[in-house]
C-alpha positions as CSV (number, residue, x, y, z in Angstrom):
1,X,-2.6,18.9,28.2
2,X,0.3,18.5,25.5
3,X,2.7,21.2,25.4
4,X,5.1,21.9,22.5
5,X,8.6,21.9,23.6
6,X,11.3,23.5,21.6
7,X,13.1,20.1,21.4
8,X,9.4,18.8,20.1
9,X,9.2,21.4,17.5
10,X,12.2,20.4,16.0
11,X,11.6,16.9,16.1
12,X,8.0,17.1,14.1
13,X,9.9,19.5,11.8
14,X,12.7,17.5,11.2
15,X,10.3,14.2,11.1
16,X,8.3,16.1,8.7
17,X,10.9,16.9,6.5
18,X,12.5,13.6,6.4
19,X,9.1,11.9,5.5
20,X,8.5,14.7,2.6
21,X,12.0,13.8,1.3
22,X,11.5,10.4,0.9
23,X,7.9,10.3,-0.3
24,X,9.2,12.6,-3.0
25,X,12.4,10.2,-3.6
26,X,9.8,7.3,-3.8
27,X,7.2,9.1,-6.6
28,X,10.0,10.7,-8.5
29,X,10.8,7.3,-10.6
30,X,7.2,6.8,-11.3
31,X,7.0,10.2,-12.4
32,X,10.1,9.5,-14.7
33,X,8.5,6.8,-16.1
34,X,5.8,8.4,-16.6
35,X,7.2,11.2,-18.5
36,X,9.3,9.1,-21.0
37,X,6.3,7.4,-22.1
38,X,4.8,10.4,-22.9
39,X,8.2,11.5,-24.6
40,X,9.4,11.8,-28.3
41,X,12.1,8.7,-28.8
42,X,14.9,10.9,-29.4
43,X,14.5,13.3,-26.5
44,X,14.5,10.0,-24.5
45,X,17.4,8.9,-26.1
46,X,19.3,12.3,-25.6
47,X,18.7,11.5,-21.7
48,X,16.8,15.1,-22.2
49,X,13.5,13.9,-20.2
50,X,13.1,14.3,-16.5
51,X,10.3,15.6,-15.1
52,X,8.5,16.7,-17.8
53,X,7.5,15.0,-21.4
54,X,9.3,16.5,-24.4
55,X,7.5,16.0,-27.4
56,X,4.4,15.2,-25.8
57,X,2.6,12.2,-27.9
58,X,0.8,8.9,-26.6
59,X,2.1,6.6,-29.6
60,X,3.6,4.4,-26.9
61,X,0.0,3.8,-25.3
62,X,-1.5,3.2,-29.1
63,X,1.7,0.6,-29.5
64,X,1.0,-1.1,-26.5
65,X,-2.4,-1.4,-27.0
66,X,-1.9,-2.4,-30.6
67,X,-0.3,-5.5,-29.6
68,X,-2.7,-8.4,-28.2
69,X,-0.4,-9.9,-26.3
70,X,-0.4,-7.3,-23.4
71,X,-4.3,-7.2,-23.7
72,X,-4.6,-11.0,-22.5
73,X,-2.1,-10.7,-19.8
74,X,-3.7,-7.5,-18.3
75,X,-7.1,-9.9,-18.5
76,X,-5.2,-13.1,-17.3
77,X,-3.4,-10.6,-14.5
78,X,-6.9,-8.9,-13.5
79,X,-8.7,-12.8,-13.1
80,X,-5.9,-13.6,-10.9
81,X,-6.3,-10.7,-8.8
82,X,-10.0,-11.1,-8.8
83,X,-10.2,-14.5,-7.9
84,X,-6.9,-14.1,-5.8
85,X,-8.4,-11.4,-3.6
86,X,-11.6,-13.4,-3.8
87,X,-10.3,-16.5,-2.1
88,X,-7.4,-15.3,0.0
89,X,-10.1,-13.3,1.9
90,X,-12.5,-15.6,2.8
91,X,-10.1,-18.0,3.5
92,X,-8.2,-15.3,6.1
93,X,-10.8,-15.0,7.8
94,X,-12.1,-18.9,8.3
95,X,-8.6,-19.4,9.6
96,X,-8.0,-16.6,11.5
97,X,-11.8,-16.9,13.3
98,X,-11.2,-20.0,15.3
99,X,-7.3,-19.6,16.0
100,X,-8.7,-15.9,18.1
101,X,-10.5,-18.5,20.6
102,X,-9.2,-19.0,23.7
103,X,-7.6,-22.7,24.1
104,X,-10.6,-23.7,26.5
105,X,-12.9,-22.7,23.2
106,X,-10.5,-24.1,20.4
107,X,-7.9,-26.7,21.8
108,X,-5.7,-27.3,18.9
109,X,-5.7,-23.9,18.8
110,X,-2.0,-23.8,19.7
111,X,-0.7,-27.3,17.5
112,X,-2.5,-25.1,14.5
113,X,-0.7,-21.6,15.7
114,X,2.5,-23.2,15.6
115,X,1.8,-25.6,12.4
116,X,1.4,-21.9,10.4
117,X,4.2,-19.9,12.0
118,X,6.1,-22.8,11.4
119,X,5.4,-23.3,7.4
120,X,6.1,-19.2,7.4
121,X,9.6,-19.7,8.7
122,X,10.4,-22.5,6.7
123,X,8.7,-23.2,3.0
124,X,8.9,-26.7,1.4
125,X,10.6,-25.2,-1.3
126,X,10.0,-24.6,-5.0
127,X,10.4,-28.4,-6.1
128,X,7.8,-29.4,-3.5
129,X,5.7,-27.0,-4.8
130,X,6.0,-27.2,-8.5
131,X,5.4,-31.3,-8.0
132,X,2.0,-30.8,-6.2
133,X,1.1,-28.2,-8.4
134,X,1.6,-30.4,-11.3
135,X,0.1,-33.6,-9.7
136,X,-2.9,-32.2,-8.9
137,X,-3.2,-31.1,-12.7
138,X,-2.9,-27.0,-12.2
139,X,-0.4,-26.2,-14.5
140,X,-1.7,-24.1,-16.8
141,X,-4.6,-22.8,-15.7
142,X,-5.3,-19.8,-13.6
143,X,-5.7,-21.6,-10.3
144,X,-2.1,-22.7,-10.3
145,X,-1.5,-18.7,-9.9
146,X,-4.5,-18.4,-7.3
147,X,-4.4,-21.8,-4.6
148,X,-0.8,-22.4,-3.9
149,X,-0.4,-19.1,-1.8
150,X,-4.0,-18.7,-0.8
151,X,-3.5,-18.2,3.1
152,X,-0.8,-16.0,3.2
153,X,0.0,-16.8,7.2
154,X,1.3,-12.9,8.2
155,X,-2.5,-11.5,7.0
156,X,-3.7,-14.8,9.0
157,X,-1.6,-13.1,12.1
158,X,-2.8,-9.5,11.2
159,X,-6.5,-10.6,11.6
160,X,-6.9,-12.9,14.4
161,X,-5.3,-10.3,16.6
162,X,-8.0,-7.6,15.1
163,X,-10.3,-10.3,16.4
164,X,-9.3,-10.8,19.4
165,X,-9.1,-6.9,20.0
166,X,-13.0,-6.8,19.6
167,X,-15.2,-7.0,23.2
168,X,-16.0,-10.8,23.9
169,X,-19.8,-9.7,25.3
170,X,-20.7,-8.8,22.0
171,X,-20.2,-12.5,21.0
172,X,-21.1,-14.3,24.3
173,X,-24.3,-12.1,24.0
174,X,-25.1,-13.6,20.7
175,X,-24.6,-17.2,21.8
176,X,-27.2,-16.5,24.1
177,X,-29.6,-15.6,21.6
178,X,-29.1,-18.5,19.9
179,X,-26.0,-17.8,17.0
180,X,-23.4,-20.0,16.2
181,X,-19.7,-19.5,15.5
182,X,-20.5,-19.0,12.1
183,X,-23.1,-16.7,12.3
184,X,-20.7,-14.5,14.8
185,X,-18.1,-14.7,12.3
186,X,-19.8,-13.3,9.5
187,X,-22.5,-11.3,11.1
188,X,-20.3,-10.1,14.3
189,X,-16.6,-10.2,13.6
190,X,-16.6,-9.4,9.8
191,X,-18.7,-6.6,10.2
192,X,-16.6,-4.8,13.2
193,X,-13.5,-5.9,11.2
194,X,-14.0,-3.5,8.2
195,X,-10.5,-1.7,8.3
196,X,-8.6,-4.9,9.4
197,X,-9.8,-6.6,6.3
198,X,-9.6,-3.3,4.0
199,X,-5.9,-3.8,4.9
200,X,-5.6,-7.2,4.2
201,X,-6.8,-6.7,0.9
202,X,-5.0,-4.3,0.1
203,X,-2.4,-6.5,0.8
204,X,-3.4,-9.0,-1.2
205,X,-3.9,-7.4,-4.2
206,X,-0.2,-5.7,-4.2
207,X,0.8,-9.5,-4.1
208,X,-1.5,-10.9,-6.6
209,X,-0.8,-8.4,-8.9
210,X,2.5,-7.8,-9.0
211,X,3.5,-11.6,-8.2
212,X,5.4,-13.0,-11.9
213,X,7.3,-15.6,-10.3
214,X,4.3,-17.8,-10.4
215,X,3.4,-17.5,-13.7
216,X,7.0,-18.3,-15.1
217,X,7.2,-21.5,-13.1
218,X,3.5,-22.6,-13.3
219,X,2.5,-21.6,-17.2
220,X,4.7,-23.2,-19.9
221,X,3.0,-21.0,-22.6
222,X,3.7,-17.7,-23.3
223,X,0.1,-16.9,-24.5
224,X,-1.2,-17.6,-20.5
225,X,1.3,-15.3,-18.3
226,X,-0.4,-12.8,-16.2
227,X,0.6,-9.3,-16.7
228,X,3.2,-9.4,-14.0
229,X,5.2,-12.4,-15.8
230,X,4.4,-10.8,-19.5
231,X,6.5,-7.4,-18.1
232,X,9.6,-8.9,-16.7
233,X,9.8,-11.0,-19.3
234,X,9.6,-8.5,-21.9
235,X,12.0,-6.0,-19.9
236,X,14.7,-8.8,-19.8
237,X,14.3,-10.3,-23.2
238,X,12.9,-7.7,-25.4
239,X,15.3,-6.3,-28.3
240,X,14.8,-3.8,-30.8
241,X,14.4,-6.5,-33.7
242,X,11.3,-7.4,-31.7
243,X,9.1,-4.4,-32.2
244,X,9.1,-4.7,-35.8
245,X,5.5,-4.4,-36.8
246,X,3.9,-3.5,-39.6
247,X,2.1,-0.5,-38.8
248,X,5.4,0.7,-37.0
249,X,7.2,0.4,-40.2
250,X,5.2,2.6,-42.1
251,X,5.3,5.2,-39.3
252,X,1.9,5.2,-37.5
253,X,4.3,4.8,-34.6
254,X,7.0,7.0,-35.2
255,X,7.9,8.3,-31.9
256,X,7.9,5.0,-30.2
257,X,11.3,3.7,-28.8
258,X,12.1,0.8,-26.5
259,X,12.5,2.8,-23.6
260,X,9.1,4.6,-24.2
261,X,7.2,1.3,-25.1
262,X,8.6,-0.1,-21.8
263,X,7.8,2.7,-19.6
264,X,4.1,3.0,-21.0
265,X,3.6,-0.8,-20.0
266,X,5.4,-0.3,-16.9
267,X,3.5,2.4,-16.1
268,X,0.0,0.8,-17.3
269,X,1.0,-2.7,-15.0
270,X,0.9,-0.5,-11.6
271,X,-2.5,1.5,-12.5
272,X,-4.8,-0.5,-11.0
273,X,-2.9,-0.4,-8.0
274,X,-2.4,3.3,-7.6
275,X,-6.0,3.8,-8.8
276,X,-7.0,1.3,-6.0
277,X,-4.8,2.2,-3.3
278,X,-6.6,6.1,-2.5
279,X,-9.5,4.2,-1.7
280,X,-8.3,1.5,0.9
281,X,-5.4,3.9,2.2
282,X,-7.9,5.9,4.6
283,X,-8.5,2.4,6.2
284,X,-4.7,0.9,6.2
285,X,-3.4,2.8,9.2
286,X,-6.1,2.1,11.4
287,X,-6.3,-1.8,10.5
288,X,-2.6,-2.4,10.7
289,X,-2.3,-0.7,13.8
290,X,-5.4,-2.1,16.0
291,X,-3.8,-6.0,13.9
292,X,-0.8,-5.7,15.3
293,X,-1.9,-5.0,18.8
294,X,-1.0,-8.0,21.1
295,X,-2.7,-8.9,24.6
């Protein structure tokens, strides 16, 4: 039976307290964000808004969603993550599956281990990688964001040890019935995987989404940058003489700034993921502990 101590006490109180304080230093620039879009432009400009929006109006989100070019990089962003998701899943698990055998059931098991761990710790580089891209005709298109980093090696690492936590019977039992390794991958190990893949994808989406580095070396035109590209660039490059728009001239946009036009796309690039993230959380913990058990 666990007893509290006095020297226990004060180490959940003081972890508790040091966990509050930084998940509150963490939300507090979102929340700042946040509350300038919402803002009148000359409150923000005055520094006046915090916490709270002054001059509460939502002609930043009608400006941002005036302008086409943010609509088709949110839908060139959201096919990436789709397809990204998509494909980096399956293909997680068709390479993780055989490299949890033993050696005496896979036997280049090890070569392969090492071939992956290897490529982790040391990348071709971004010439290498920009000449196959090209060569095999994917610049420009949407699967020059998706295939290069398709098998992202650590997730690889995070699910074959999930696997090989899972009882051996259940799958010696199966061969006896007659399944094959495929069958036990998708009808055995996927199924008893659930919160080891929930966390992968998580994963994965956080990476596709928020990934822009891709889309400025792999898209020469503007027009075909995923969200993530279309933000930095406009955070870096944009000046005031850019917003000039004819319905902002005349007013209909009066209380839009740069600072409030950047924090209401800002804000609207990580939605998806805080809208998405509530929903895998409740599996994270469990799947990246049980992952990162080792025999």
């Amino acid at each position: 039976m666990n007893t509290l101590t006095p020297g226990r006490i004060v180490f959940n109180l003081f972890n508790y307290f040091f966990l509050s304080v930084l998940a509150v230093l963490c939300v507090l620039p979102l929340v700042n964000v946040l509350m300038i879009s919402f803002s009148d432009n000359a409150a923000v400009a005055a520094g006046h808004v915090k916490l709270w929006p002054i001059g509460f109006n939502t002609d930043s989100y009608r400006f941002v969603f005036h302008k086409p070019e943010f609509l088709k990089a949110f839908g060139i962003g959201l096919q990436k993550l789709l397809l990204g998701v998509a494909i980096s899943i399956v293909l997680t698990i068709m390479v993780a599956y055989p490299l949890s055998k033993e050696p005496e059931v896979f036997r280049w098991r090890t070569p392969l281990v090492w071939f992956f761990v290897i490529t982790m710790l040391v990348s071709g580089g971004l010439i290498p990688s920009y000449i196959i891209v090209m060569k095999t005709g994917l610049i420009n298109s949407i699967w020059a964001l998706v295939l290069p980093g398709a098998v992202p090696v650590y997730l690889v690492v995070l699910l074959l040890n999930f696997f090989r936590s899972l009882p051996k019977e259940l799958e010696e039992s199966a061969f006896i019935e007659g399944a094959s390794h495929w069958q036990s991958m998708w009808k055995i190990y996927v199924p008893l995987s659930l919160p080891a893949i929930a966390t992968i994808t998580l994963f994965s989406a956080v990476s596709n989404w928020n990934d822009w580095f891709s889309g400025l070396i792999y898209m020469n035109m503007p027009e075909k940058y995923p969200l993530a590209t279309y933000l930095q660039t406009i955070l870096i490059t944009l000046d005031p003489s850019q917003m000039k728009d004819t319905a902002f001239d005349v007013g209909q946009f009066k209380n839009v700034s740069l600072r409030t036009y950047k924090a209401a796309q800002i804000f609207l690039g990580a939605l998806p993921i805080l809208l998405a993230y509530p929903f895998l959380q409740r599996f994270f913990v469990h799947g990246i502990v049980l992952g990162s058990v080792k025999e």
